[in-house]
Backbone as XML, in Angstrom:
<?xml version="1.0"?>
<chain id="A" units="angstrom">
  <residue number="1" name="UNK">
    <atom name="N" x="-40.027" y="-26.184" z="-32.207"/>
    <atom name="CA" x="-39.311" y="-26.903" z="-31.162"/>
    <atom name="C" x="-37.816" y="-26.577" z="-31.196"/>
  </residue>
  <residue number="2" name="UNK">
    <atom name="N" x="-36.770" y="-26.606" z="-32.255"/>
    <atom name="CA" x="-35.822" y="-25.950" z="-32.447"/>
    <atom name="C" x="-35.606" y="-24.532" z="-31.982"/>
  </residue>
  <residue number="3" name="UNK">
    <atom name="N" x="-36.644" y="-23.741" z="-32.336"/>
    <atom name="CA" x="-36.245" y="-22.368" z="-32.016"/>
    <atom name="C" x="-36.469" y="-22.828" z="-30.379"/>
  </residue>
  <residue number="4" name="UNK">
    <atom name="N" x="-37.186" y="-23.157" z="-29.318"/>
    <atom name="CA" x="-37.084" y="-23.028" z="-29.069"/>
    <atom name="C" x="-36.117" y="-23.552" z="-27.670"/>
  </residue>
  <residue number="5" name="UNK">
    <atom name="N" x="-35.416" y="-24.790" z="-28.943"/>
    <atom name="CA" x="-34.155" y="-25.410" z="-27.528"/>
    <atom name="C" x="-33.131" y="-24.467" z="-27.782"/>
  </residue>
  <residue number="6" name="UNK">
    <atom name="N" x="-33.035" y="-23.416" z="-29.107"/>
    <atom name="CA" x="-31.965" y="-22.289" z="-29.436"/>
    <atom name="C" x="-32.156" y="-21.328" z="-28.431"/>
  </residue>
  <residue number="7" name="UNK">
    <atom name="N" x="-33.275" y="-21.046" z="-28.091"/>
    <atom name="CA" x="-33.485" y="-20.034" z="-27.337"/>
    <atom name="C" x="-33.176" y="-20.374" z="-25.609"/>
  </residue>
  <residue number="8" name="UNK">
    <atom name="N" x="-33.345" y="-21.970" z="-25.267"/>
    <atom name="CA" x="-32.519" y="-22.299" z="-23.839"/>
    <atom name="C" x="-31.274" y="-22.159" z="-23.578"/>
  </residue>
  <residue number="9" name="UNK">
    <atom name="N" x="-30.247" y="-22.607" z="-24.760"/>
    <atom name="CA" x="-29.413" y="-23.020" z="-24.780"/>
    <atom name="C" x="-28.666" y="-21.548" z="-24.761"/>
  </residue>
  <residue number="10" name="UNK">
    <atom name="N" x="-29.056" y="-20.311" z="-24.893"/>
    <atom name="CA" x="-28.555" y="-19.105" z="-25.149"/>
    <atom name="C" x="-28.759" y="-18.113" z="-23.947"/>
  </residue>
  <residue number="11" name="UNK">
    <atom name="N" x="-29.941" y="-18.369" z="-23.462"/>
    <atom name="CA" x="-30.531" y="-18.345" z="-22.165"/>
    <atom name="C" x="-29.302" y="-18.504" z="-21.149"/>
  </residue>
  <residue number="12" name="UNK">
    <atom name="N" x="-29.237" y="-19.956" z="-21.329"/>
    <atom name="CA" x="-27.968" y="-20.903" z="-19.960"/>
    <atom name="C" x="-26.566" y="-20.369" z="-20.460"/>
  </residue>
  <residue number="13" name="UNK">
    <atom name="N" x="-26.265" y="-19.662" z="-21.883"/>
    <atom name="CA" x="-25.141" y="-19.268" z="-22.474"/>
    <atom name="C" x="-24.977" y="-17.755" z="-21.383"/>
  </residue>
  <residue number="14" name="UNK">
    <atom name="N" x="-25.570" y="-17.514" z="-21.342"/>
    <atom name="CA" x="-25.946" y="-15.639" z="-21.060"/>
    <atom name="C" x="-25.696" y="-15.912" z="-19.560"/>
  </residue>
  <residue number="15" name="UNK">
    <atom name="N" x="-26.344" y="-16.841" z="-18.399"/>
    <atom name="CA" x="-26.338" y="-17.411" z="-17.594"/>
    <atom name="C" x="-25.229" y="-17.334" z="-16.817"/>
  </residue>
  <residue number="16" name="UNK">
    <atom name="N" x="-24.364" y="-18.423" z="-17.667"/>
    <atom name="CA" x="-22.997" y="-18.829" z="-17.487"/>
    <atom name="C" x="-22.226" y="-18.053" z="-17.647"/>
  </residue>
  <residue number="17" name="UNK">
    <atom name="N" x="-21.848" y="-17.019" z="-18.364"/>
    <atom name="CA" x="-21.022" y="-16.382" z="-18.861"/>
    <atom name="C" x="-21.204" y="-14.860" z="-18.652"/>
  </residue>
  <residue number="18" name="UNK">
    <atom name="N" x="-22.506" y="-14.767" z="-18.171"/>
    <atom name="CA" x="-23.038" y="-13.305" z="-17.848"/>
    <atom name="C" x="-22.591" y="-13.002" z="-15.846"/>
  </residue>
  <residue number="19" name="UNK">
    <atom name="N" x="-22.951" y="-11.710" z="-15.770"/>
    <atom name="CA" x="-23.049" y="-11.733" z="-14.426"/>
    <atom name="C" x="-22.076" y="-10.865" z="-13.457"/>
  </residue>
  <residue number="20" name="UNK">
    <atom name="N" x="-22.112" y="-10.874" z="-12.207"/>
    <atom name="CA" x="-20.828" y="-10.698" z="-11.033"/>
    <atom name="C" x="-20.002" y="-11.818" z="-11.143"/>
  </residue>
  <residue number="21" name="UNK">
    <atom name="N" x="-20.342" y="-13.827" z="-11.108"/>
    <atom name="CA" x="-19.730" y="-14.954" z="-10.901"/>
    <atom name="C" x="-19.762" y="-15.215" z="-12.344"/>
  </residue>
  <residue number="22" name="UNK">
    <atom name="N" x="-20.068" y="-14.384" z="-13.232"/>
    <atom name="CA" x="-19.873" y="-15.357" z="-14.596"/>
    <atom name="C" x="-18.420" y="-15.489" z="-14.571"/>
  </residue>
  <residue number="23" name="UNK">
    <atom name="N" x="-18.162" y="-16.421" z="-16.075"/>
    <atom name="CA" x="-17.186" y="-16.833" z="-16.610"/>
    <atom name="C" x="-16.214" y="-15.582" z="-17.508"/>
  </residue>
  <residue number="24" name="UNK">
    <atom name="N" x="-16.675" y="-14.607" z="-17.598"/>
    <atom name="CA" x="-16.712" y="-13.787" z="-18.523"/>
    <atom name="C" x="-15.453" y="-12.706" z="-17.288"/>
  </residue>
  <residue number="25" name="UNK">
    <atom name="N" x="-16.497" y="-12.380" z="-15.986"/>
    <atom name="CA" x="-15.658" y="-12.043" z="-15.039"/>
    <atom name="C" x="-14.354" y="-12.124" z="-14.482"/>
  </residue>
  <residue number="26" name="UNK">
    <atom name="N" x="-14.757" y="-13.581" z="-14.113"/>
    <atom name="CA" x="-13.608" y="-14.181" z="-13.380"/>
    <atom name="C" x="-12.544" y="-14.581" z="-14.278"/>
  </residue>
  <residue number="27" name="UNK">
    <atom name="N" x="-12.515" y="-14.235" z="-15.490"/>
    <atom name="CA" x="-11.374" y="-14.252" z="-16.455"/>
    <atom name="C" x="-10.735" y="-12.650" z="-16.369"/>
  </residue>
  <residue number="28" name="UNK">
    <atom name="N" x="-11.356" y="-11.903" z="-16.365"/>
    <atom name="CA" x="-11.131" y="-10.486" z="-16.067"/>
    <atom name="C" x="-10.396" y="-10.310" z="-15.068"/>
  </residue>
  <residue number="29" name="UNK">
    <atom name="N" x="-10.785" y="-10.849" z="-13.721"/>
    <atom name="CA" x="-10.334" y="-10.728" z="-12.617"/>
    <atom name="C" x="-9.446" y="-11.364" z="-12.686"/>
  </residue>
  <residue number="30" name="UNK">
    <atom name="N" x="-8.906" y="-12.762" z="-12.710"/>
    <atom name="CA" x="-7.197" y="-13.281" z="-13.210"/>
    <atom name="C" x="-6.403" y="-12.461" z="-14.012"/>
  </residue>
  <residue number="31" name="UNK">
    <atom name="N" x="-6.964" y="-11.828" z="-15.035"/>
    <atom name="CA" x="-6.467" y="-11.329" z="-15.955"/>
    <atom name="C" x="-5.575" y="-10.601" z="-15.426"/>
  </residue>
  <residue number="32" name="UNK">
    <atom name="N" x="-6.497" y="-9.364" z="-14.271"/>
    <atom name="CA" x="-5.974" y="-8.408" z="-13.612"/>
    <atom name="C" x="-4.840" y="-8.810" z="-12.683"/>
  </residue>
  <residue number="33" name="UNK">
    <atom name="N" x="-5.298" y="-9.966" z="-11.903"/>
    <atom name="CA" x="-4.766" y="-10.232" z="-10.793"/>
    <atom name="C" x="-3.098" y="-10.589" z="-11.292"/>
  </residue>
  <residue number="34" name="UNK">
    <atom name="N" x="-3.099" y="-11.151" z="-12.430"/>
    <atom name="CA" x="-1.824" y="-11.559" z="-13.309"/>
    <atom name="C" x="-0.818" y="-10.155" z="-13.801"/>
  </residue>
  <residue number="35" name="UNK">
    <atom name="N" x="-1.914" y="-9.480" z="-14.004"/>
    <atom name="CA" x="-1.405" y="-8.254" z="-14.689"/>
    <atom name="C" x="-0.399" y="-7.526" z="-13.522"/>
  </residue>
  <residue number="36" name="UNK">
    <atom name="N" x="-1.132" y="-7.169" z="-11.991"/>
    <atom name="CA" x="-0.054" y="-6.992" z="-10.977"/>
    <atom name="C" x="0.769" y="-7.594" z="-10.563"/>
  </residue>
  <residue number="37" name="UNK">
    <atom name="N" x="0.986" y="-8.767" z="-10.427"/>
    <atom name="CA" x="2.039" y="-9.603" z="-10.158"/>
    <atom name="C" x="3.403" y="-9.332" z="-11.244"/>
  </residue>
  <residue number="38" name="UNK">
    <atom name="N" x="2.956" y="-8.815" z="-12.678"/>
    <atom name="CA" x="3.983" y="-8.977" z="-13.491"/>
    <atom name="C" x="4.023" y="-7.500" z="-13.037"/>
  </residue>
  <residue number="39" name="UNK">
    <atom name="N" x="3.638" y="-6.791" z="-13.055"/>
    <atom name="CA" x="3.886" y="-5.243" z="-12.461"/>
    <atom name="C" x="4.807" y="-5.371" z="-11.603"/>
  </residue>
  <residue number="40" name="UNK">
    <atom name="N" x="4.448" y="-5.853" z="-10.454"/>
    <atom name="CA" x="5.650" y="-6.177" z="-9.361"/>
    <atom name="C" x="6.741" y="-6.425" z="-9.752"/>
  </residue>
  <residue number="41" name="UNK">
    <atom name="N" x="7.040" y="-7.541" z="-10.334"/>
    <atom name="CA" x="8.377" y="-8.433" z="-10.880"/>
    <atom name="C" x="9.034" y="-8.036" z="-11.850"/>
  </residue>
  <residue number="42" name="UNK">
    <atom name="N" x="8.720" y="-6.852" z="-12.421"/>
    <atom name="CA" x="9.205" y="-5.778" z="-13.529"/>
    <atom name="C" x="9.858" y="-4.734" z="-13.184"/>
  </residue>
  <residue number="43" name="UNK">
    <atom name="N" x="11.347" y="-4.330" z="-13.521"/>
    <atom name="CA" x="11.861" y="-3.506" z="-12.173"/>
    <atom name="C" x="11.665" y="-2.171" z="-13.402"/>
  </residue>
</chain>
């Protein structure tokens, strides 16, 4: 029974954080989006 609420919970981990809309992404994509702005403002 353990193994297998480990194995949901890693599942919904992969889920969340995986993907095009994961979490994993859209940190990437700020990342970037931050990264040009300071590009700009940097003479």
């Amino acid at each position: 029974m353990t193994v297998m609420l480990i194995m949901v919970v890693i599942v919904i981990y992969n889920n969340v954080v995986g993907g095009n809309t994961g979490t994993r992404m859209q940190v990437n994509n700020g990342g970037a989006r931050i990264n040009g702005t300071i590009e700009r403002i940097d003479p």
